[in-house]
C-alpha positions in Angstrom: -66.1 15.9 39.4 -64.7 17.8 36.5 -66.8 16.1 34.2 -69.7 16.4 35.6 -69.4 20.5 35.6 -68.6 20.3 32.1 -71.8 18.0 31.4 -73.7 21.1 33.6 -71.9 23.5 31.1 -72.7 22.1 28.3 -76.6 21.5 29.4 -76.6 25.0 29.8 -75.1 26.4 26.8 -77.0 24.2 24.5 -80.4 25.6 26.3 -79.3 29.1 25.6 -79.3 28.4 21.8 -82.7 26.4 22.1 -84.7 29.4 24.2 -83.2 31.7 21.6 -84.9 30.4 18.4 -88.7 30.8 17.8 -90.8 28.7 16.5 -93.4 30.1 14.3 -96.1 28.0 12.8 -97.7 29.0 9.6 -100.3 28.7 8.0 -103.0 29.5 5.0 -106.5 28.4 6.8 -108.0 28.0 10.1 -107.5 29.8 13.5 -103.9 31.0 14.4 -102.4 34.2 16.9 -103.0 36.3 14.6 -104.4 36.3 11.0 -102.8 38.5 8.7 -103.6 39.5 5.3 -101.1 40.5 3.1 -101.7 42.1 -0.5 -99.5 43.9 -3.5 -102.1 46.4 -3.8 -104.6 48.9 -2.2 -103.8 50.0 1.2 -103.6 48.0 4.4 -102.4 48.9 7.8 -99.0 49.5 7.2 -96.6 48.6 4.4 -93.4 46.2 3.9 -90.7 46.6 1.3 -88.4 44.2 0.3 -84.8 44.8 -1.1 -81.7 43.5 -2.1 -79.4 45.4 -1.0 -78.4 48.8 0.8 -80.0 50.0 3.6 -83.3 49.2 5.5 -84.9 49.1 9.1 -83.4 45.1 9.5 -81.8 42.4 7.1 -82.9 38.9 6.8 -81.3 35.9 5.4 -82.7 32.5 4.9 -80.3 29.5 6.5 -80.8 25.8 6.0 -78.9 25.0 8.8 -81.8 25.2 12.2 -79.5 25.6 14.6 -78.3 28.9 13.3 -81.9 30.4 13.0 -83.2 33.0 15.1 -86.9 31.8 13.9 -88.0 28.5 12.6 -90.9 28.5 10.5 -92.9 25.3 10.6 -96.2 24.7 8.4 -97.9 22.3 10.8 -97.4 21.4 14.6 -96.8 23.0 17.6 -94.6 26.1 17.8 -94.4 29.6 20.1 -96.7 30.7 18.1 -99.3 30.4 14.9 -99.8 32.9 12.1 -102.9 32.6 9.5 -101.8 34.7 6.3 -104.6 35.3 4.3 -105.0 36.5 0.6 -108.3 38.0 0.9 -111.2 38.1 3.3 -110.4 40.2 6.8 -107.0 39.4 8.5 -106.2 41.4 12.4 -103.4 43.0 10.0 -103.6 44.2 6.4 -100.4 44.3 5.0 -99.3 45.9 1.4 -96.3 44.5 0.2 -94.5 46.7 -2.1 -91.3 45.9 -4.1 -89.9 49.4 -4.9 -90.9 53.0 -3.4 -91.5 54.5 0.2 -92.7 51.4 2.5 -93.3 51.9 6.5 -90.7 49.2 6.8 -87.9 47.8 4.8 -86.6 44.6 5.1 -83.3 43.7 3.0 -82.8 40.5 1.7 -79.3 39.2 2.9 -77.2 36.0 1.4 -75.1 35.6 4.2 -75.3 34.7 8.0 -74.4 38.6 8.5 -78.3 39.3 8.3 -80.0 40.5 11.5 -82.5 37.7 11.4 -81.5 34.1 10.0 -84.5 32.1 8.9 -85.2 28.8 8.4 -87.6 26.9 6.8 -88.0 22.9 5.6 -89.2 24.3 2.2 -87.3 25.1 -0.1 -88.1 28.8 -1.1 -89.4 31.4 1.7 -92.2 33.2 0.2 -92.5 37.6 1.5 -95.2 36.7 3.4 -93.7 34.2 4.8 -90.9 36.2 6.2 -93.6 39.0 7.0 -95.5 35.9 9.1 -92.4 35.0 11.0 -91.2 38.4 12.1 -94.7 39.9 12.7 -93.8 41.3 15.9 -90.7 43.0 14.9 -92.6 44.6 12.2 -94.8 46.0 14.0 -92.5 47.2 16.2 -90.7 49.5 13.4 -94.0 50.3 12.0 -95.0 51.7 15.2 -98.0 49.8 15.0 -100.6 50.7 17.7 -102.2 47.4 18.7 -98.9 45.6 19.5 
């Protein structure tokens, strides 16, 4: 008897931690969610700046361990959802990425599991627009982005 409510527990608690990671499947060509382009100059839609430290609208930190992830970025395969980022060409989002200066949002960079998003990815660097890709919605969000 006992064991079986423990196996029940356990069932449970380990679906919690699944339904809480996303799945995000990206990817340079074909048809996606959304399309997004992202670019280091001109104007675009909104803009994203990236910093080391201090302070910023959320943190992000790059994990190699899956389980701790909050989103999962896969490059092929099935996930919650697809995101085309584009270089050039027309995207449903333009997005300026700028390094320094006034941005709409800032994301800091964070090297510890402190960060408010942990990120994982099979590769082994996790390119801007990568990181852009996977938390889209967030962004937006901060942004204030009209067509959410």
């Amino acid at each position: 008897m006992n064991i079986k409510i423990i196996i029940v527990l356990l069932i449970i608690f380990n679906n919690n931690l699944v339904l809480g990671q996303e799945v995000v499947v990206v990817k340079n060509s074909g048809l996606g969610d959304i399309s997004i382009r992202v670019r280091e100059s001109g104007f675009g839609d909104f803009s994203v700046g990236f910093k080391d430290s201090g302070f910023g609208d959320f943190s992000v930190g790059i994990t190699s361990i899956k389980s701790q992830a909050n989103c999962v970025i896969e490059h092929s395969g099935f996930g919650d959802r697809s995101v085309v980022i584009k270089d050039s060409g027309f995207g449903d989002i333009d997005i300026r990425i700028k390094e320094g200066g006034f941005a709409d949002v800032t994301i800091v960079r964070r090297n510890d599991s402190f960060a408010d998003y942990l990120i994982y990815s099979a590769k082994d660097q996790v390119t801007n627009s990568e990181i852009i890709a996977a938390l889209i919605d967030e962004i937006k969000k901060k942004a204030n982005y009209k067509n959410l």
